[in-house]
C-alpha positions in Angstrom: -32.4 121.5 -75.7 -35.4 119.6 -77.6 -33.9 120.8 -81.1 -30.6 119.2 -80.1 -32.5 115.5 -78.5 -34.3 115.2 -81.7 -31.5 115.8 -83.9 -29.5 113.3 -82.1 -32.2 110.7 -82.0 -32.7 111.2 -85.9 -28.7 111.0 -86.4 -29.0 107.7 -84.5 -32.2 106.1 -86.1 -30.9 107.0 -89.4 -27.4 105.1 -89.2 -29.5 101.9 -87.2 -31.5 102.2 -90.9 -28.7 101.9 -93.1 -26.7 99.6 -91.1 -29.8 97.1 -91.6 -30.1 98.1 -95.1 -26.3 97.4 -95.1 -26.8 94.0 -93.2 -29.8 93.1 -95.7 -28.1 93.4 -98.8 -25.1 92.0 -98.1 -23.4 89.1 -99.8 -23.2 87.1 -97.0 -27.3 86.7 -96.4 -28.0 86.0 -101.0 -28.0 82.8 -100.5 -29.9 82.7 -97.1 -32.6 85.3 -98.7 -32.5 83.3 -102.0 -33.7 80.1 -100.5 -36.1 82.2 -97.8 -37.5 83.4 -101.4 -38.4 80.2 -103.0 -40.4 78.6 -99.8 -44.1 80.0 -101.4 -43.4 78.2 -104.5 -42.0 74.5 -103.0 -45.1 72.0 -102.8 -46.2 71.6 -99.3 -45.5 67.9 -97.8 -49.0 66.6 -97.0 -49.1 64.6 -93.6 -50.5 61.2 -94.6 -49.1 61.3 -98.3 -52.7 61.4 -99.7 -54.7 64.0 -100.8 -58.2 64.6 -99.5 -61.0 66.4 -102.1 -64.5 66.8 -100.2 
């Protein structure tokens, strides 16, 4: 009865892996992902417009 439990729950927790695999890459979320990509490397808005060096 255990053998049969965990080879459900593996069944299940493997398809739940590649339907977010399948969610991640697809076409739909490129250009979501794209722009999510390219935040580190935009300059940060400073809060009074001036820089402060102490």
């Amino acid at each position: 009865m255990i053998n049969l439990i965990n080879g459900i729950l593996t069944a299940l927790l493997l398809v739940i892996f590649v339907a977010i695999w399948v969610w991640a890459w697809s076409a739909k979320n490129k250009q979501k992902f794209d722009a999510m990509a390219k935040l580190p490397l935009e300059d940060q808005p400073s809060d009074s417009g001036e820089h402060r060096h102490e």
